[in-house]
C-alpha positions as a printed NumPy array, in Angstrom:
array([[-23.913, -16.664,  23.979],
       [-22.948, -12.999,  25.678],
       [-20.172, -11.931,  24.425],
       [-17.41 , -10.456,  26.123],
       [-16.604,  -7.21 ,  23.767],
       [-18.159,  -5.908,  20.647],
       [-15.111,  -5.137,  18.504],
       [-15.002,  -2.879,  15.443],
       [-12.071,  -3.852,  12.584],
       [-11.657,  -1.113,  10.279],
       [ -9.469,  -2.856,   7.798],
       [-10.393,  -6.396,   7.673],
       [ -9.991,  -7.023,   4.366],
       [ -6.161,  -6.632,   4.59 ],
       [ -3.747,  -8.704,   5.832],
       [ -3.519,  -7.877,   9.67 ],
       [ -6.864,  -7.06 ,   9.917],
       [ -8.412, -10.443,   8.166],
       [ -6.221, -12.673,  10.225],
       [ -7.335, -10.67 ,  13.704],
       [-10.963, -11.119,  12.594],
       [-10.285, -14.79 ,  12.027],
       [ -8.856, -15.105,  15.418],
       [-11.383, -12.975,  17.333],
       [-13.941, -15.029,  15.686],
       [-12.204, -18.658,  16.514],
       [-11.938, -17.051,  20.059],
       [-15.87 , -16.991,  19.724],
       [-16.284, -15.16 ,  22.916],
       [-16.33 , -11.517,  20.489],
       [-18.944,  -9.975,  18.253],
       [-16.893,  -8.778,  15.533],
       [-17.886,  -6.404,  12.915],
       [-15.953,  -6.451,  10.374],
       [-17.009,  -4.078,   7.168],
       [-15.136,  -3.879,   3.869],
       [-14.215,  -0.612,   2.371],
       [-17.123,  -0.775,  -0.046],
       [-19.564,  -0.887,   3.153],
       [-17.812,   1.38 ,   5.178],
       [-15.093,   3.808,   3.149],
       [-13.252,   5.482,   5.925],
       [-12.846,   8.718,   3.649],
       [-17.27 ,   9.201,   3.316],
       [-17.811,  10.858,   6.716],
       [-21.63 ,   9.293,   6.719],
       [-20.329,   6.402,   6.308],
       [-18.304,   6.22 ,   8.902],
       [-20.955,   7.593,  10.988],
       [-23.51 ,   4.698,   9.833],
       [-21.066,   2.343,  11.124],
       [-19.959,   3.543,  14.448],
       [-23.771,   4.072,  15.313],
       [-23.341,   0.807,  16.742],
       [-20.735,   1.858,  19.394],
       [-21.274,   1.603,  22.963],
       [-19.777,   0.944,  26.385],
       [-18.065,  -2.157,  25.713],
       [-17.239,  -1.558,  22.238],
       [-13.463,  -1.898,  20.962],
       [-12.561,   0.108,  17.525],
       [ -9.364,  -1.297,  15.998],
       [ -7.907,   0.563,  13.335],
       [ -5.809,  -1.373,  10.651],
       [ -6.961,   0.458,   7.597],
       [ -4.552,   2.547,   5.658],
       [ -2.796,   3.703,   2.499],
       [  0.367,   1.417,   2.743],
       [  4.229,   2.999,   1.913],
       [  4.479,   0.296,  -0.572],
       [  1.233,   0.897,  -1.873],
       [  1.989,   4.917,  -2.546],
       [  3.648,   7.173,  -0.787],
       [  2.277,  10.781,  -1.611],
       [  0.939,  13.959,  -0.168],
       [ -2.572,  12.815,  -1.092],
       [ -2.093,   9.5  ,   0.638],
       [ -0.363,  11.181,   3.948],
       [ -4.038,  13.407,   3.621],
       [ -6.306,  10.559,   3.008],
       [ -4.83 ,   8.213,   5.651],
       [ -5.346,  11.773,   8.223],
       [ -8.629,  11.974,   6.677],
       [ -9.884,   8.52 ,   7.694],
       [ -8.713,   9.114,  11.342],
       [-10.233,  12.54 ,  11.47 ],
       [-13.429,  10.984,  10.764],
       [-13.194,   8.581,  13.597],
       [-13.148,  10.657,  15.871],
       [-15.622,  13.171,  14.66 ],
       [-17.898,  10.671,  15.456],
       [-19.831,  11.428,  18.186],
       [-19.909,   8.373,  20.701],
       [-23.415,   9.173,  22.596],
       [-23.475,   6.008,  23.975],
       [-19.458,   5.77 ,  25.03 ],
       [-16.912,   3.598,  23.855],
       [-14.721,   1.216,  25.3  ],
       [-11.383,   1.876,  23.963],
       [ -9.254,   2.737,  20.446],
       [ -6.791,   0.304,  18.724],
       [ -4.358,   2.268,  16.533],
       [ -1.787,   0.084,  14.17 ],
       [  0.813,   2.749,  13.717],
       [  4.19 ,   1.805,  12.067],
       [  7.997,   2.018,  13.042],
       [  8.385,   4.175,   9.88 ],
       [  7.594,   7.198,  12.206],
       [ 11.294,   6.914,  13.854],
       [ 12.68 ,   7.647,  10.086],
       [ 14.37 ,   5.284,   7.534],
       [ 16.989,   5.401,   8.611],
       [ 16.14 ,   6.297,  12.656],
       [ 18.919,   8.823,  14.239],
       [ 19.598,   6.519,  17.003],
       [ 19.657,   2.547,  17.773],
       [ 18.495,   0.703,  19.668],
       [ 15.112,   2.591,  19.021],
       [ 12.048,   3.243,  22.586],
       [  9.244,   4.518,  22.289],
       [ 10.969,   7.608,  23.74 ],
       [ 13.047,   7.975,  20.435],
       [ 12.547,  11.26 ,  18.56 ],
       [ 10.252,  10.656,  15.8  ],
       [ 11.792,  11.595,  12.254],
       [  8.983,  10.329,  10.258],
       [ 10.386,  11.778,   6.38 ],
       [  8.249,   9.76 ,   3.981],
       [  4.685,  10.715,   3.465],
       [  3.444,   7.138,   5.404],
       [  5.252,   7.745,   8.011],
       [  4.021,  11.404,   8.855],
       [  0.104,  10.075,   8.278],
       [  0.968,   7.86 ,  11.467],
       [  2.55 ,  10.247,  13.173],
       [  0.193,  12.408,  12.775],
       [ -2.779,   9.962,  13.312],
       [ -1.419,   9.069,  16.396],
       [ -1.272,  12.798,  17.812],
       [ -4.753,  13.419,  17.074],
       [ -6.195,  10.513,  18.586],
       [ -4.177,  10.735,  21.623],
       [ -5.967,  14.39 ,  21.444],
       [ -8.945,  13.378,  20.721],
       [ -9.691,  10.363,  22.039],
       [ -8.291,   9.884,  25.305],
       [-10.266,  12.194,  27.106],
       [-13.393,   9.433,  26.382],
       [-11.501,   6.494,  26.175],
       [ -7.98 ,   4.428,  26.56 ],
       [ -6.496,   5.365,  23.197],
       [ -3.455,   2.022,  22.528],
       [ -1.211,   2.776,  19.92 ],
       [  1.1  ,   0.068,  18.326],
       [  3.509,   0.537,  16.416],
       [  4.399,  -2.531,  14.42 ],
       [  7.752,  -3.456,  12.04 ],
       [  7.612,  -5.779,   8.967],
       [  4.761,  -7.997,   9.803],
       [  4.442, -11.378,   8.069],
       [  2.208, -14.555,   7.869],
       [  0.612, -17.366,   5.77 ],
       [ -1.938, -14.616,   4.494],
       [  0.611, -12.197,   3.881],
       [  0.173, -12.795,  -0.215],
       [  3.767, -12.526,  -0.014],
       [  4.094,  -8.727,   0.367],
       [  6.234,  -9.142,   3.305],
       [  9.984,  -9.385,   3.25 ],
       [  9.956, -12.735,   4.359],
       [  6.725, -13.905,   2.487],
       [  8.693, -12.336,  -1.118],
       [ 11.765, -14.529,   0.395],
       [  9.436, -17.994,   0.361],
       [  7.918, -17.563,  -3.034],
       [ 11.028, -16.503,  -4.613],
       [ 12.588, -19.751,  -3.286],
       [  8.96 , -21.838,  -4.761],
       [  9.147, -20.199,  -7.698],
       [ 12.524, -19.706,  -8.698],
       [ 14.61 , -21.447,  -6.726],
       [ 16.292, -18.731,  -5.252],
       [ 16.655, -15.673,  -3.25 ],
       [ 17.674, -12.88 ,  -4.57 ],
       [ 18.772,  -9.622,  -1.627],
       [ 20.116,  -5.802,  -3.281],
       [ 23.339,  -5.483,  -1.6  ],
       [ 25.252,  -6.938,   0.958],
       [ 22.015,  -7.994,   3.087],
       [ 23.668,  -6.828,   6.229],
       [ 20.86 ,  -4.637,   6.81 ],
       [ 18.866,  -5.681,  10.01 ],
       [ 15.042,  -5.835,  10.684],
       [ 12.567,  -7.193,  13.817],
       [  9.93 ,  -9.374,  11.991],
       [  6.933, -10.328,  13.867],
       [  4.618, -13.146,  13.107],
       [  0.851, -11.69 ,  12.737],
       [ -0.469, -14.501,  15.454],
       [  2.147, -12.22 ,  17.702],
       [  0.48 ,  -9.327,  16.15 ],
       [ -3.311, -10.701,  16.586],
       [ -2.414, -12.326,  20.467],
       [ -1.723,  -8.698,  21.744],
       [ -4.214,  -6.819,  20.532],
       [ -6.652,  -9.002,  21.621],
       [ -4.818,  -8.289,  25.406],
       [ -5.833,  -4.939,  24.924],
       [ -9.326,  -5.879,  24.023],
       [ -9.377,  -7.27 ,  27.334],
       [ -7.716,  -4.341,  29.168],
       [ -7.871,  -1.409,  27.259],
       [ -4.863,   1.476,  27.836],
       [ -3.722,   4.629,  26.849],
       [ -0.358,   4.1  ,  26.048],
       [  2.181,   4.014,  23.212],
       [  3.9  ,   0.634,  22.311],
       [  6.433,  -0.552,  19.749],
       [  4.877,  -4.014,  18.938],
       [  8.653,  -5.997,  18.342],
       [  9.998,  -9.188,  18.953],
       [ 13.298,  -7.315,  20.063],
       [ 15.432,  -9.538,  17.888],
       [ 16.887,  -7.815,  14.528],
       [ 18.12 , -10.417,  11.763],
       [ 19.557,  -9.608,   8.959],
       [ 18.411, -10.499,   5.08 ],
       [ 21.068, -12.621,   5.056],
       [ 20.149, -14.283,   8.297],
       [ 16.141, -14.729,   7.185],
       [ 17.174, -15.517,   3.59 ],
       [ 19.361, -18.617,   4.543],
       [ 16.528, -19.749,   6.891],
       [ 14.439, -19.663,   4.3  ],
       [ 16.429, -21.323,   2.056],
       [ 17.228, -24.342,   4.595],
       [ 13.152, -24.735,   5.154],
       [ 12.061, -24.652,   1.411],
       [ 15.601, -26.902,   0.633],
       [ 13.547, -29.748,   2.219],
       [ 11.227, -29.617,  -0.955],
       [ 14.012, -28.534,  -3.73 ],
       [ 17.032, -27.131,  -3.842],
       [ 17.566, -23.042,  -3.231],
       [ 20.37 , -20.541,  -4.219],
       [ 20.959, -17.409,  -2.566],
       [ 21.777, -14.349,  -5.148],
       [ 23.259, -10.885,  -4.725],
       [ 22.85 ,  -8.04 ,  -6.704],
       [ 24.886,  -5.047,  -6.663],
       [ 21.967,  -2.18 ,  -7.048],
       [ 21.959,  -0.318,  -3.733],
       [ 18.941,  -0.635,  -1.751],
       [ 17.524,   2.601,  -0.289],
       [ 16.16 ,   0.334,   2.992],
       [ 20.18 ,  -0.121,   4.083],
       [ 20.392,   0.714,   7.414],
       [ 19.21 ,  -1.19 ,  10.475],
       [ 16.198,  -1.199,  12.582],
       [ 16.851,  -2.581,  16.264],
       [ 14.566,  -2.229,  18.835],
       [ 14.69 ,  -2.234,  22.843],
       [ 11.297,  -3.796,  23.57 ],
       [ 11.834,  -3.346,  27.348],
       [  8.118,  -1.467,  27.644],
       [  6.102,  -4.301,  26.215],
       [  7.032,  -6.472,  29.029],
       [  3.953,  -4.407,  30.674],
       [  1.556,  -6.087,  28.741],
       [  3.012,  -9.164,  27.247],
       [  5.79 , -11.761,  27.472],
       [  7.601, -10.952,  24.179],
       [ 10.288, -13.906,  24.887],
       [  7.181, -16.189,  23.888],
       [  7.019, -14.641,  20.378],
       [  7.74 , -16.451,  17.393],
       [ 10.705, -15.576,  15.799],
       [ 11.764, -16.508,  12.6  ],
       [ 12.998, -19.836,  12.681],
       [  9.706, -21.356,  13.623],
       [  7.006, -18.226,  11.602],
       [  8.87 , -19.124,   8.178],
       [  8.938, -23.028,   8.795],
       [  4.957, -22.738,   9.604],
       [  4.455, -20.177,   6.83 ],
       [  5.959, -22.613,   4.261],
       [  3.935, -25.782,   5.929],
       [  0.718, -23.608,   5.245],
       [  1.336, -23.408,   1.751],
       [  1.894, -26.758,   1.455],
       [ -1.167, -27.842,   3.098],
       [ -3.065, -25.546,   1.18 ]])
C-alpha cells in the first residue's frame, strides 16, 4: 500500500491523541507513528531527535502532548510544556517536513476572556500557567516553524468522548449519573461552554493532514450550553437505564463565567454545522459504555 502521509502523534497515549491514531489508522491510507512518552519523552532533546530522524517531505507532526491545567498548573509545568516545543523545533529537518499540528487551548483568551463572543482576533489574556505554555508554544512555532513549513494551530475547548475516562465535563456528568444516580453542578450552572466531540476533533485535523496551513483556528462547535443544559441531557439519556437527580451545591465555582465563541473562520476549512453537538456525542458516549 503507499500511503498518502507519514504522520507523527506526539501524545498518543492521551485522550485526543489515542483516538486520532485510531482514526488515522482505520483511515488506513496513513503511516502513523505513534511513540509513548517512555519511547520518545518530549523533555530528552536526543530523544526527540531519534524520533524526528524519520521526518521528511510528506511527513505531518501533530502535537497533542502536554502538561494538562487539571493535571498541574505551575511554573515548572508552563517551562516543561515550552520545553517540549522548543525541542521540536530544534530539530533540524534535513530532509523537510510537510507541515506542524499544534493542539493549543481556549485557556489562552483568559478564564474569564475580556470580551464575548471570543475570534481568533481576541486579545489573549492567558493568566494561569497552562494557558501561557500555549501561548507561548504557539508564538515560537509560528517563529520557528513557518519559515519551513505550514505551522496549523488549533485551539480546542472542553473536548469529550467515549475514551475520555471521564475527565471531561460531560464524561464526569455520565458517570456521576451511572454511579450515583445523579448530577451534581457548584452553583447555579448558568455558566456556558462549546463542547466538541473528539471525532469533530480527529475529522479536522486529519483535513489539515491533507492540506496543510499556516493559520490560527479556534476548533468550536459555535454553540455554548450551559451545565444545566448538558446536565439535564445527560440525565434524560442515562434516565432510559435508571432514574437520575440533578443536585446543586452552593460552593462557588472559580470556572463561572461563560465561554462563547464566533466560529465564523473555521468555515475555511470545515463545515462546523455538521458537528456533533451534544444531544447526539452524550447519547453515543453513553451507548459506548454500554456496549462495552
Amino acid at each position: 500500500m503507499v500511503f498518502k502521509n507519514k504522520v507523527i502523534v506526539f501524545g498518543a497515549n492521551g485522550f485526543i491523541g489515542q483516538s486520532l491514531c485510531e482514526a488515522l489508522n482505520l483511515d488506513g491510507s496513513y503511516f502513523t507513528i505513534a511513540p509513548s512518552s517512555t519511547e520518545c519523552n518530549l523533555l530528552d532533546e536526543n530523544a526527540v531527535k531519534s524520533t524526528l530522524s524519520v521526518c521528511d517531505q510528506d511527513t505531518i507532526i501533530v502535537v497533542c502532548a502536554a502538561i494538562g491545567r487539571t493535571t498541574e498548573d505551575t511554573f515548572s509545568s508552563m517551562n516543561m510544556n515550552c520545553n517540549m516545543m522548543k525541542n521540536i523545533i530544534s530539530h533540524h529537518y534535513k530532509n523537510g517536513i510537510k507541515g506542524i499540528i499544534f493542539l493549543s487551548s481556549v485557556d489562552i483568551y483568559g478564564r474569564p476572556p475580556k470580551r464575548l463572543p471570543i475570534t481568533e482576533n481576541s486579545y489573549p489574556v492567558a493568566d494561569t500557567y497552562y494557558g501561557m505554555s500555549k501561548y507561548v508554544s504557539e508564538k515560537i512555532l509560528l517563529k520557528e516553524m513557518s519559515t519551513l513549513c505550514p505551522v496549523t494551530i488549533l485551539r480546542l475547548p472542553g473536548v469529550y468522548g467515549y475514551q475520555d475516562r471521564f475527565h471531561s465535563i460531560i464524561g464526569r456528568f455520565i458517570n456521576q449519573s451511572l454511579e450515583k444516580n445523579e448530577i451534581v453542578i457548584f452553583g447555579d450552572g448558568l455558566q456556558q461552554r462549546d463542547y466538541i466531540e473528539v471525532t469533530d476533533v480527529c475529522n479536522t485535523i486529519k483535513n489539515f493532514i491533507e492540506k496543510p496551513e499556516t493559520t490560527v483556528v479556534n476548533l468550536v462547535t459555535g454553540k455554548s450550553y450551559s451545565l444545566n443544559e448538558v446536565a439535564k441531557i445527560v440525565c434524560n439519556t442515562v434516565s432510559r437505564f435508571n432514574m437520575v437527580t440533578i443536585k446543586h451545591l452552593d460552593q462557588c465555582s472559580e470556572d463561572n463565567f461563560d465561554l462563547i465563541f464566533d466560529n465564523e473562520k473555521l468555515f475555511n476549512f470545515t463545515n462546523p454545522c455538521d458537528f456533533i453537538l451534544p444531544n447526539d456525542g452524550i447519547v453515543g458516549y453513553v451507548e459506548s459504555i454500554n456496549i462495552r
